[in-house]
C-alpha positions as CSV (number, residue, x, y, z in Angstrom):
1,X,-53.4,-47.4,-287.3
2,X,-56.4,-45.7,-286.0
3,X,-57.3,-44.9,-282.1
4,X,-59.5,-47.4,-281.1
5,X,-60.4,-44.6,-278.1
6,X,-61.3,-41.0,-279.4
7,X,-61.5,-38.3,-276.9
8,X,-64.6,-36.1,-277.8
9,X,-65.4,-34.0,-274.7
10,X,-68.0,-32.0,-274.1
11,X,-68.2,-27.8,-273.5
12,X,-68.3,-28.3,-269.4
13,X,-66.2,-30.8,-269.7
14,X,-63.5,-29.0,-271.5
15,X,-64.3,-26.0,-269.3
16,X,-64.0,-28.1,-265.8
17,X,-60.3,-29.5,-267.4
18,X,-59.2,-25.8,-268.3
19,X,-60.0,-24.6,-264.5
20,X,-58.3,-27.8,-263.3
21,X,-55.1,-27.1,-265.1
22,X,-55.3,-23.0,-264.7
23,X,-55.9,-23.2,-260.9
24,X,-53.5,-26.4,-260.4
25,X,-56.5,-27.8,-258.0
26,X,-56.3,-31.4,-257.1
27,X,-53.2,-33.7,-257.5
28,X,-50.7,-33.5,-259.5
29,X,-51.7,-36.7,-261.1
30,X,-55.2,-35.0,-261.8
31,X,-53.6,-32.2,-263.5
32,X,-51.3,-33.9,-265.9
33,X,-54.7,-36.0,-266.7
34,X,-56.4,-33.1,-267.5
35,X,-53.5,-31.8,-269.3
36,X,-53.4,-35.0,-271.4
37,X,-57.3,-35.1,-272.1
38,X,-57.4,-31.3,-273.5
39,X,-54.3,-32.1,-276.3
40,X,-56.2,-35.7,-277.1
41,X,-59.7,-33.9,-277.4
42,X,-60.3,-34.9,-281.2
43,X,-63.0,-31.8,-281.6
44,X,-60.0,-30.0,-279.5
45,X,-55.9,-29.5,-280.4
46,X,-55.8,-33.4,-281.3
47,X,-52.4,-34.5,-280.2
48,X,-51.1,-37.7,-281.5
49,X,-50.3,-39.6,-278.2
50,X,-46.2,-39.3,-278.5
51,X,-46.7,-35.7,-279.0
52,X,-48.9,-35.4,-275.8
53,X,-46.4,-37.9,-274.1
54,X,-43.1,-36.0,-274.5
55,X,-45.4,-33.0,-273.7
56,X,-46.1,-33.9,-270.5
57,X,-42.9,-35.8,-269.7
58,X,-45.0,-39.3,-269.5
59,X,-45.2,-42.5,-270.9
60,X,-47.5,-43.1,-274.4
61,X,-49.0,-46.1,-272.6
62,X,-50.3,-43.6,-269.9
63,X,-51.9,-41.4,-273.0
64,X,-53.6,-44.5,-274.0
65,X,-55.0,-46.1,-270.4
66,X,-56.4,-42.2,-269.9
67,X,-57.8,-42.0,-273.4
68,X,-59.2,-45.9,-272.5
69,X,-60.7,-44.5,-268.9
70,X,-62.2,-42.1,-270.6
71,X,-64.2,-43.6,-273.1
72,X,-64.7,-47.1,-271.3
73,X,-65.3,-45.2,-267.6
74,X,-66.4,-41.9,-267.8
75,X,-65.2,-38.3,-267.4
76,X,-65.1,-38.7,-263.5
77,X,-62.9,-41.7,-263.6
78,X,-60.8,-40.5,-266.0
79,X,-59.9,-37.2,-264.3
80,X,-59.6,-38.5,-260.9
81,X,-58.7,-41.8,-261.0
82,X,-59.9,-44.9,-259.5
83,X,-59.9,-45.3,-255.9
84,X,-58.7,-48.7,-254.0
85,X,-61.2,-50.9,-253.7
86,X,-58.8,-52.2,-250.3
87,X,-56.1,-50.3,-248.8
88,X,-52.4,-51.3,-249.9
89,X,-51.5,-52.6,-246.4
90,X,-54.4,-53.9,-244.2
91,X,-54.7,-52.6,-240.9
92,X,-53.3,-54.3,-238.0
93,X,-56.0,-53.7,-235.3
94,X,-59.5,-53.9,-235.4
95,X,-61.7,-51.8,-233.7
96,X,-62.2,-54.1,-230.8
97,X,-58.4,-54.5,-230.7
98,X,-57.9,-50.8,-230.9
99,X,-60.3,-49.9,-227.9
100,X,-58.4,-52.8,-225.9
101,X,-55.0,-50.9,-226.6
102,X,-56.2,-47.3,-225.9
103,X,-57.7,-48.9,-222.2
104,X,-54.5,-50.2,-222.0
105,X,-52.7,-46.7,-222.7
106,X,-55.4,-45.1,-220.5
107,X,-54.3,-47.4,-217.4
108,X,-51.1,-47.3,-215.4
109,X,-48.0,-48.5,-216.5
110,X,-46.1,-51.5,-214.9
111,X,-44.2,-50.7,-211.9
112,X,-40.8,-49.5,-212.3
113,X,-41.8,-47.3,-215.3
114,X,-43.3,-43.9,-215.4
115,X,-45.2,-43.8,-218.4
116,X,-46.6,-46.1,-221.3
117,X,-44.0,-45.8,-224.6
118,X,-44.4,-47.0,-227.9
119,X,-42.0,-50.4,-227.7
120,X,-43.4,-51.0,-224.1
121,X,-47.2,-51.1,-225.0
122,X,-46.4,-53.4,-227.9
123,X,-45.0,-55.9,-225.7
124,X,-48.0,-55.4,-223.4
125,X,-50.1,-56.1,-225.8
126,X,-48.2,-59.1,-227.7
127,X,-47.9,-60.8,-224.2
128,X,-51.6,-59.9,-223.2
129,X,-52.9,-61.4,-226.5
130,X,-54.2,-59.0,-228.2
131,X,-52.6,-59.4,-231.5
132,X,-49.6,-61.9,-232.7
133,X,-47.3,-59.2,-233.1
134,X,-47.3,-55.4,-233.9
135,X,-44.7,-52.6,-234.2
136,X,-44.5,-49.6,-231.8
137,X,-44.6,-47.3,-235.2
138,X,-48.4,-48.9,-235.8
139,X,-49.6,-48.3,-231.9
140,X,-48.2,-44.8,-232.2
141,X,-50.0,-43.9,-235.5
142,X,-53.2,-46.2,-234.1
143,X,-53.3,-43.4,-230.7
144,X,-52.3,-41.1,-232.8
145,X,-55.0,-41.2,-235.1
146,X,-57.6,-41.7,-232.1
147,X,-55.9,-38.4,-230.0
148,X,-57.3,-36.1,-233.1
């Protein structure tokens, strides 16, 4: 049966894949792309996908969806992959909610304690309202990532 998506790539193309896989720059996802786009180049080596796919220790199905990217998406897309339009897991605080926590953090702690911890400012802020519920893992990572 013939390939309904034929890899032709162009001179820089084929010369930004080559530094890709020589330097090992990028992921490692990236470079096996790369890798996988050189052997399909038609103009190039032409691998047949199961050659390419026991090559590269992946499925044939992945030869095919970067051989699709390609053609249907472009050389960017196909390299690097397409981003999340949404993260996997949506954030728990907003930024309102965030500055409420870090004023929070920045005040004193309730008497009979010495300083703010993780499980203590959750419960703070679950009693004060602030959000339904949250873990003392996301209020870490939230101050955290506002500390840096």
């Amino acid at each position: 049966m013939p390939k309904k998506y034929i890899v032709r790539l162009t001179a820089e193309e084929r010369s930004i894949l080559t530094t890709t896989v020589r330097k090992l720059s990028g992921t490692r996802q990236k470079v096996r792309r790369a890798r996988v786009l050189l052997k399909a180049d038609a103009d190039g080596p032409g691998w047949t996908d199961l050659r390419i796919a026991e090559a590269f220790d992946c499925r044939v199905k992945t030869v095919e969806n970067i051989r699709r990217r390609l053609v249907g998406d472009g050389f960017e897309q196909a390299l690097n992959g397409k981003k999340r339009a949404q993260p996997a897991v949506a954030k728990k605080l907003d930024g309102t909610q965030e500055a409420q926590v870090i004023a929070l953090r920045l005040g004193d702690p309730p008497v009979g304690f010495g300083r703010w911890s993780p499980r203590l400012l959750a419960r703070e802020v679950v009693a004060l309202e602030v959000v339904e519920s949250i873990s003392p893992e996301a209020l870490r990572t939230t101050l955290k990532k506002k500390a840096a």
